[in-house]
C-alpha positions as CSV (number, residue, x, y, z in Angstrom):
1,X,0.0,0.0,0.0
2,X,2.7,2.8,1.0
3,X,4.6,1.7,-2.2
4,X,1.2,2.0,-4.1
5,X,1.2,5.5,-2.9
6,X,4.6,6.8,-3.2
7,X,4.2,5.7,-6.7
8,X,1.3,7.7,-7.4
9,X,3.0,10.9,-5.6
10,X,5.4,10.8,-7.9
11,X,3.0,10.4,-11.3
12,X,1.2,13.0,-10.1
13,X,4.1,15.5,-8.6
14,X,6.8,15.6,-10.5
15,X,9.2,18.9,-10.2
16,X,11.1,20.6,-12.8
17,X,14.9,22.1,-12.4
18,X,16.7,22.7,-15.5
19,X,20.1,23.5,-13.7
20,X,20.3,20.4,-11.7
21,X,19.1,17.6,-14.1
22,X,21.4,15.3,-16.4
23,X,18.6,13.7,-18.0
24,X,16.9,15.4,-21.2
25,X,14.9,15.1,-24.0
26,X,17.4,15.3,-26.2
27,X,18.3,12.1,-25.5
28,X,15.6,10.9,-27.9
29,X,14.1,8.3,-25.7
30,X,10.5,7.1,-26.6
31,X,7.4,7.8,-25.1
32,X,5.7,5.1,-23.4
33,X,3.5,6.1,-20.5
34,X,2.7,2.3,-20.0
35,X,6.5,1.0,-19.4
36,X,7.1,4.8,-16.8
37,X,4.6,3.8,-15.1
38,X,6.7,0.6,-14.0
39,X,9.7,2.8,-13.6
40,X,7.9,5.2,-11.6
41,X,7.2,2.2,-9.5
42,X,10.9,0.8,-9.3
43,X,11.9,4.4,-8.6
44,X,9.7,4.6,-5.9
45,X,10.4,1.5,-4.2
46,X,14.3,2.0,-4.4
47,X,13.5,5.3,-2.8
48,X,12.8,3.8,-0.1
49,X,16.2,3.4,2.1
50,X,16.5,-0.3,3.5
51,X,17.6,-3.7,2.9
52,X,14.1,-5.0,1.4
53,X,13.0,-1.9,-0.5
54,X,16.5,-2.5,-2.3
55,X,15.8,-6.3,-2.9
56,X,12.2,-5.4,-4.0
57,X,13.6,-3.1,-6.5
58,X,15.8,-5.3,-7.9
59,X,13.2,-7.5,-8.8
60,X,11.2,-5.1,-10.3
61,X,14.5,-3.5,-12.5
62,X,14.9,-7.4,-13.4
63,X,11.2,-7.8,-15.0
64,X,11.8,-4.2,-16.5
65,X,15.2,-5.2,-18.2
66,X,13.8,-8.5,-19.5
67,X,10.4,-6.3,-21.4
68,X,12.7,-3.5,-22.7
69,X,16.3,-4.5,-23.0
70,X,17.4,-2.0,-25.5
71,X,16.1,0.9,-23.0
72,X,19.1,2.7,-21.4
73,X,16.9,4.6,-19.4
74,X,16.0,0.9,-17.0
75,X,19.4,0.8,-16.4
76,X,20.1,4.4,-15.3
77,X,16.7,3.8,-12.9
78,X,18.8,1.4,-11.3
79,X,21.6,3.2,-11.2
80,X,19.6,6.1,-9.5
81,X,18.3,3.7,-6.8
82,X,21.6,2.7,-6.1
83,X,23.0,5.5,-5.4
84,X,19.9,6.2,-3.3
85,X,20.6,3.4,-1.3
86,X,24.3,4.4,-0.7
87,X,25.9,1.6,-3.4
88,X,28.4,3.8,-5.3
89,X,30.4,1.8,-6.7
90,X,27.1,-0.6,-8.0
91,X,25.2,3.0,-9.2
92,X,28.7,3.5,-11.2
93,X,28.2,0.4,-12.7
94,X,24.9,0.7,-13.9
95,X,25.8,4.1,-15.4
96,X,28.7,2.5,-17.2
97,X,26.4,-0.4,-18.3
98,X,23.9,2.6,-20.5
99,X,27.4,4.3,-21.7
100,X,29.5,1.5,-23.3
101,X,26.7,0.4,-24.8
102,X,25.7,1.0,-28.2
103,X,23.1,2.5,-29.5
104,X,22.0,6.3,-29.1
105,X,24.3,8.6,-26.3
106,X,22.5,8.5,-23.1
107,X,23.6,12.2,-21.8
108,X,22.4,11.8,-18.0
109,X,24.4,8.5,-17.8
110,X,27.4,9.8,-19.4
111,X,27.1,13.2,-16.8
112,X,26.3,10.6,-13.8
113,X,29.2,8.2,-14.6
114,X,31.8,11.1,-14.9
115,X,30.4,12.7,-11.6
116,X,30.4,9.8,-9.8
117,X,34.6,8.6,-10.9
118,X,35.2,12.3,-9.5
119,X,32.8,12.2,-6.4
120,X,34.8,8.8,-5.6
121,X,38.5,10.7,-6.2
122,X,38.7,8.1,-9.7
123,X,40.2,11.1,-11.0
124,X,41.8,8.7,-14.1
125,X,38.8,7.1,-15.4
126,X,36.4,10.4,-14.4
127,X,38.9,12.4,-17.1
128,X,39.0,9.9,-19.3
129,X,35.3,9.6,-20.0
130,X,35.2,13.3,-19.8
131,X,37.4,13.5,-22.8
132,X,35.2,11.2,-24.3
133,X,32.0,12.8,-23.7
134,X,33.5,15.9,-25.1
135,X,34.9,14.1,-28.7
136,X,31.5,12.8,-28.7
137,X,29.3,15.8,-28.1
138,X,31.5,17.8,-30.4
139,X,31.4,15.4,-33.3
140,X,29.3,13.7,-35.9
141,X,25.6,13.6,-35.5
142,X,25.7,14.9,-31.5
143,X,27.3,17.9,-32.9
144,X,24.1,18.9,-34.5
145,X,22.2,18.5,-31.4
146,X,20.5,22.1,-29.4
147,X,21.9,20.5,-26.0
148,X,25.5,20.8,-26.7
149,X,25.9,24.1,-25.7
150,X,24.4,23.5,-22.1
151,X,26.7,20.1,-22.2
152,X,29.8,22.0,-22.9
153,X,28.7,24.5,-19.9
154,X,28.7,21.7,-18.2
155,X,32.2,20.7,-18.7
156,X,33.5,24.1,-18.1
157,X,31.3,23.6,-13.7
158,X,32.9,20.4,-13.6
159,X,36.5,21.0,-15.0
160,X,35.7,24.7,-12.4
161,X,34.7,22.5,-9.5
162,X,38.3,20.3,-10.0
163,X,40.3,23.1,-9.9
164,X,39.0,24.4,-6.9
165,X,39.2,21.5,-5.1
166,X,42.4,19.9,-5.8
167,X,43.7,18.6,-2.6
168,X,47.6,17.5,-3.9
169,X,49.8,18.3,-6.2
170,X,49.4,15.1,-8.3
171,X,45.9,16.1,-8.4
172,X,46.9,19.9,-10.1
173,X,49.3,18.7,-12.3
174,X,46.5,16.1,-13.8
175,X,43.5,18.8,-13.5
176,X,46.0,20.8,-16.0
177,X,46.7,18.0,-18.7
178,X,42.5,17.9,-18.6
179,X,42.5,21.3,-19.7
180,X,44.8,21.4,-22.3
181,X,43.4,18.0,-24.1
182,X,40.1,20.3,-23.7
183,X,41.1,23.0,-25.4
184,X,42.3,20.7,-28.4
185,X,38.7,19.0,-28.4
186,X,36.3,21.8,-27.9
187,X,35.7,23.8,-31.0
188,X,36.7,27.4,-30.8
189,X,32.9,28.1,-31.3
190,X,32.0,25.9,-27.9
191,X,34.8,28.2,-25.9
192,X,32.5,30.3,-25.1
193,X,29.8,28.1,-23.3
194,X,32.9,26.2,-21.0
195,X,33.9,29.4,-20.0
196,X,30.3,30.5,-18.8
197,X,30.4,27.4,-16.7
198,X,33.5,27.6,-15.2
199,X,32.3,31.4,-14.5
200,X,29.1,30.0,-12.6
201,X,31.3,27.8,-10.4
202,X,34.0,30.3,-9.5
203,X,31.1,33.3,-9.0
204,X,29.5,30.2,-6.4
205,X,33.1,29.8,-5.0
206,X,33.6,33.8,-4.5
207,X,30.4,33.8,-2.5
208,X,30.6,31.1,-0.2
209,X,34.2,32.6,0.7
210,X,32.7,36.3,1.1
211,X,30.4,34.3,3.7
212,X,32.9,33.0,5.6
213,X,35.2,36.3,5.7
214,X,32.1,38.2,6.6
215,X,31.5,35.8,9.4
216,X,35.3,36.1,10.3
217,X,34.8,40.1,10.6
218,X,31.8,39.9,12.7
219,X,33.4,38.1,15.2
220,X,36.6,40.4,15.0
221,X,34.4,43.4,15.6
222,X,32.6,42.3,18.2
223,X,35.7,40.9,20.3
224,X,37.2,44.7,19.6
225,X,33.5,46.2,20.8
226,X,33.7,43.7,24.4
227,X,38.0,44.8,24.7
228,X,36.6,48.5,24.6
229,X,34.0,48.0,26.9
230,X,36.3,46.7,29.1
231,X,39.0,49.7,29.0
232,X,36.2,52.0,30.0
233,X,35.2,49.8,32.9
234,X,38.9,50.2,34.1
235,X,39.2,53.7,33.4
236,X,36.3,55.1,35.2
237,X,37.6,52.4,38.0
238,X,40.9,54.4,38.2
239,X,39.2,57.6,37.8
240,X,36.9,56.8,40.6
241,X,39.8,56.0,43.1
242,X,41.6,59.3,42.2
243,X,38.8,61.3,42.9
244,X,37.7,59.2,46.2
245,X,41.9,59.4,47.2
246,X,42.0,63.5,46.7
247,X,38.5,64.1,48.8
248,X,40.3,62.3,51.5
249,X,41.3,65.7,54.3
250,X,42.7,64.2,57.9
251,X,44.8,64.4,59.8
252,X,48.4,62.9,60.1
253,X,47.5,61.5,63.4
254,X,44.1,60.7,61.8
255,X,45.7,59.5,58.8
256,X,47.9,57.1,60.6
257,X,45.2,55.4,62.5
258,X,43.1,54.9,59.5
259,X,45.7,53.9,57.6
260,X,46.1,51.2,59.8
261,X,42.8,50.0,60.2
262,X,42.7,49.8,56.2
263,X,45.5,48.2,56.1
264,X,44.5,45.2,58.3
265,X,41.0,45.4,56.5
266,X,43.1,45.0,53.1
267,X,45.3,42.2,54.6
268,X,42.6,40.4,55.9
269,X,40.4,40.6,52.1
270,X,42.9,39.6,50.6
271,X,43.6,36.4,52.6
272,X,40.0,35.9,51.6
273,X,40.3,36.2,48.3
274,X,43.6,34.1,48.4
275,X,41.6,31.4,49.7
276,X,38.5,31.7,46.9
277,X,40.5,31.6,44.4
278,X,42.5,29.0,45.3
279,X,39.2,27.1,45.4
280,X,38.3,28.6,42.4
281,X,41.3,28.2,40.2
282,X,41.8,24.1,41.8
283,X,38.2,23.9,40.2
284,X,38.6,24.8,37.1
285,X,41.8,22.5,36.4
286,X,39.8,20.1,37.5
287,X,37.3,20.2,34.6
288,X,39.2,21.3,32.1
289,X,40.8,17.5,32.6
290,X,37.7,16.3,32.8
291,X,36.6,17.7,29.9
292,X,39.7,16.3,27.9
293,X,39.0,12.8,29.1
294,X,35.3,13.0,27.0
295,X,36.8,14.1,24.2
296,X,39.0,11.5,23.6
297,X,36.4,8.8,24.5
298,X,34.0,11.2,22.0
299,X,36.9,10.2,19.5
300,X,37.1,6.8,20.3
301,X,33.2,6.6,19.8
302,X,33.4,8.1,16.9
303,X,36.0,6.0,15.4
304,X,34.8,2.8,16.5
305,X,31.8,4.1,14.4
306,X,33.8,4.5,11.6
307,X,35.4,1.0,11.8
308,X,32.4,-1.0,12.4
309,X,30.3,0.4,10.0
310,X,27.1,-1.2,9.6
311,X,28.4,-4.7,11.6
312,X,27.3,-2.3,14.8
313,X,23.8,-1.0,16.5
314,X,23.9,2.1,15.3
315,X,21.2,3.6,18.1
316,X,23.1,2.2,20.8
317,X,26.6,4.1,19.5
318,X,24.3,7.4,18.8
319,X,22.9,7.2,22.2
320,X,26.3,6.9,23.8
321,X,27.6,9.7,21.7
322,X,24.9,11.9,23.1
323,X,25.2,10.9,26.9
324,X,29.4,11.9,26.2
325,X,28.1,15.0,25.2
326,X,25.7,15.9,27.2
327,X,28.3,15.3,29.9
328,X,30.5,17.1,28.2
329,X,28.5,20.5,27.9
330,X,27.5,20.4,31.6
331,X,31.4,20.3,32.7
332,X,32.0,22.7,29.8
333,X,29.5,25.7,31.0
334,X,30.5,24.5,34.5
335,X,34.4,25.6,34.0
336,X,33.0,28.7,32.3
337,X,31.4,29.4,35.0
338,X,34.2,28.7,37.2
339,X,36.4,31.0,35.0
340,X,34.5,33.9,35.4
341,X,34.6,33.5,39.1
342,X,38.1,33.6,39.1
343,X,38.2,36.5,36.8
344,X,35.5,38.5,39.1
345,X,37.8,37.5,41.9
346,X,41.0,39.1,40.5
347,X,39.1,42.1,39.4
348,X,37.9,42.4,43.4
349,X,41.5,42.3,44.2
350,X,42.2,44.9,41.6
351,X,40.1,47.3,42.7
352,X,41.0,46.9,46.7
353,X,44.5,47.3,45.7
354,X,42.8,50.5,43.8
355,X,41.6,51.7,47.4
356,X,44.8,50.5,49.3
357,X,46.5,52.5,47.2
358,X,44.3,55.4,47.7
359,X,44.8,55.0,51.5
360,X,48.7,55.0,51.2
361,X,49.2,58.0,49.1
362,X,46.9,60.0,51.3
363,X,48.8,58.7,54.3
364,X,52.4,59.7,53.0
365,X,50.9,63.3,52.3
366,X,49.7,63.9,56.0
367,X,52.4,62.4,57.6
368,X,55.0,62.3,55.3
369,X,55.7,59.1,55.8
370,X,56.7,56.0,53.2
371,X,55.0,53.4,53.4
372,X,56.3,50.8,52.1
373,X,53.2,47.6,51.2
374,X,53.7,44.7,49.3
375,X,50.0,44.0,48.2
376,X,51.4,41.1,45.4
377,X,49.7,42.5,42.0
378,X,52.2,40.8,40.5
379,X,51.1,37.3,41.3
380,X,47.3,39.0,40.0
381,X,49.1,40.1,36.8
382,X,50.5,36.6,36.8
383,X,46.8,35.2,37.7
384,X,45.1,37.0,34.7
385,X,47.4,35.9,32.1
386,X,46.4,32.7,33.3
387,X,43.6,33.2,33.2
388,X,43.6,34.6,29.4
389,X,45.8,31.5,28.8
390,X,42.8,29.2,30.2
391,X,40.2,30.7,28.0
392,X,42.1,30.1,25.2
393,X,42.1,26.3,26.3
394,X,38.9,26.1,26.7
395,X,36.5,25.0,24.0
396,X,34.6,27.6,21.9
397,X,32.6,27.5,18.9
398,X,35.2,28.5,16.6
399,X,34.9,31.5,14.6
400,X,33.8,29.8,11.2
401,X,32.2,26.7,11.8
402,X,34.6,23.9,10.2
403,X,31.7,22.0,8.5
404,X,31.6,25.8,6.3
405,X,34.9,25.6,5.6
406,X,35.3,22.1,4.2
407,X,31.8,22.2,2.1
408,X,33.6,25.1,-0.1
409,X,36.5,22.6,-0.7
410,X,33.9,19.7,-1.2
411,X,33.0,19.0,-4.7
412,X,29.5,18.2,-4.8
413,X,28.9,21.6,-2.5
414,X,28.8,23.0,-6.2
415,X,28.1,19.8,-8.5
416,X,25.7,17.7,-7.4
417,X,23.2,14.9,-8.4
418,X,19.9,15.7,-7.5
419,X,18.5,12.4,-7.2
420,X,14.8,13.9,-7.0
421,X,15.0,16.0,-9.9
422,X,16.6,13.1,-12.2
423,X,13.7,11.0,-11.0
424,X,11.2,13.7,-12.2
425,X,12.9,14.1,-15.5
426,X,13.1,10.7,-16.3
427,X,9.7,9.9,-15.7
428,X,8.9,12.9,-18.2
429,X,10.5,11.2,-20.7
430,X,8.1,8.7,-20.3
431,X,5.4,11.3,-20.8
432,X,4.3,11.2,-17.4
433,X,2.4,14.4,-17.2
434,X,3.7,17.1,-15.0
435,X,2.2,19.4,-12.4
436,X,1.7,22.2,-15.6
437,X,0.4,19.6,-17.5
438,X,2.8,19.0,-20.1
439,X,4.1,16.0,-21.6
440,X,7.6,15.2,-22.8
């Protein structure tokens, strides 16, 4: 019944996008609404991630090869479902199954087959059929046809997308032997229309890195906004203590017995604060460690992931994964916390020192006395680099997420095979009527 239905949704909703599609009209496929129908139903069954929905598409492709065995377009069904199913190298086979056999050029298994060899890294075979597919689209009878302009633009995303996202140097120097056997295949007239592409792709590249360096100059202007902030805090903190130290009119004999009472009032906050941040600062340590032991069982988790593949229960590993986490984000905000606390305790220190200070140098004007007090703002200087120093080790959200960074060196962030939309174009060709109501 679901299959029944997921069938239907698709004779009744197919979707349209011209930039995204391999598969054409141009292809000169017949029109057989009868023998789609039975595609749309393999298409919709393979659809359908999961061990039987792949068996019980393979049956149906089976029954549909042995009825139409000349039709290229069963086997690039398959291939489709394949891929849908996460079977690369079986989709690849498929593909290659429609283009080395002969008979009319099948574009969309020609494109598929040369996207997949690059998606894989088969960088050998994935230029060699390009070449081919550009001999062939350039020559003879295919020469003729109004699609080899949008074929050749094409060419020029794809050959775009390899340049960008070479990885090694072996990789460069074979990306520039592509080129020049292009330009010796592509007519001077064609030029035009690879250029175009490769245009599209490197406009698409420029964008997605304007992102990221406008994401990079937020952050920088907002950390120079908070810096400010905090100058102006510690200004009108000074200011404050000069103005409180000048209203200050005893006494020396006054001035003496103050100072002493300050002084012992000083001692004794400070032997306070000694003892907080102790506390404090042992905390802290603690979790930092503590977080460093979940991320390397986070890694281990992760990697026995990899390893095991499917041989493992995947819920089981996921639910694990989350509980490290969670863990993991309570003892991170509680070492935030526990670094601000430190922080508010040496800027309490900083700004008894502040009226310490105030105290002395009104004490040495009424008496004219030196005092001499060793308050140890060193060891607080020393205590804030620390601190700095401890920030820095603790985990952030980085300025650029790293998933935004590797998509714009990933190639199918600008090539990619819209497995939806190659569905809804190949049932078209069928002449499965579309939403608008036209037939292919």
């Amino acid at each position: 019944m679901r299959e029944a239905l997921l069938t239907a949704m698709i004779l009744i909703a197919c979707t349209f996008n011209s930039s995204t599609r391999l598969c054409c009209a141009e292809d000169n496929t017949p029109v057989d609404p009868a023998l789609g129908k039975r595609v749309a139903e393999l298409l919709a069954v393979g659809f359908e991630r999961g061990p039987q929905q792949l068996a019980n598409a393979e049956r149906l492709y089976l029954r549909l090869k042995a009825d139409a065995p000349d039709d290229p377009r069963i086997d690039y069904a398959q291939g489709l479902v394949l891929w849908k199913q996460l079977k690369k190298k079986e989709a690849l086979e498929k593909f290659q199954a429609v283009t080395r056999s002969e008979g009319v050029m099948y574009h969309a298994a020609w494109k598929a087959e040369i996207w997949t060899c690059f998606v894989s890294k088969n960088d050998d075979t994935g230029y060699s059929r390009l070449m081919e597919f550009a001999k062939r689209i350039t020559s003879g009878d295919e020469s003729s046809s109004h699609s080899v302009d949008a074929d050749v633009r094409w060419i020029g995303t794809i050959m775009a997308t390899l340049g960008l996202t070479c990885e090694t140097k072996e990789r460069r120097e074979d990306w520039l032997q592509a080129e020049a056997k292009l330009a010796e295949i592509l007519p001077e007239e064609r030029m035009e229309g690879y250029l175009a592409g490769k245009t599209e792709i490197h406009m698409k590249h420029a964008e997605l890195e304007s992102e990221i360096e406008q994401a990079r100059e937020k952050v920088k202007q907002q950390r120079a906004a908070q810096l400010e902030r905090k100058q102006a805090r510690l200004q009108r903190s000074l200011d404050g203590a000069k103005v409180k130290r000048e209203g200050l009119k005893k006494s020396a004999a006054e001035a003496k017995e103050t100072f002493a009472e300050k002084t012992a009032e000083f001692q004794k906050s400070m032997d306070r604060l000694e003892k907080e941040y102790t506390l404090v600062d042992r905390r802290a340590q603690v979790l930092v460690s503590s977080i460093a032991l979940l991320d390397q069982q986070v890694a281990m988790l992760r990697e026995t992931t990899r390893l095991a593949g499917r041989r493992v229960d995947e819920r089981r590993l996921e639910f694990g994964l989350t509980q490290l986490l969670n863990q993991r984000g309570i003892y991170q905000a509680e070492c935030i916390r526990s670094v601000a606390a430190a922080e508010q305790l040496a800027n309490t220190a900083r700004t008894l020192h502040q009226a310490y200070a105030a105290e002395v140098d009104q004490y040495e004007k009424a008496t004219g006395e030196i005092v001499k007090a060793d308050v140890n703002m060193d060891t607080w200087t020393e205590r804030a680099l620390k601190q700095a120093d401890d920030l820095k080790k603790t985990p952030v959200k980085p300025v650029v997420p790293k998933g935004k960074i590797q998509m714009v060196r990933s190639f199918r962030t600008y090539i990619d095979l819209d497995l939806n939309a190659e569905r809804d174009s190949l049932l078209e060709s069928y002449g499965i009527v579309t939403p608008e109501g036209d037939v292919e």
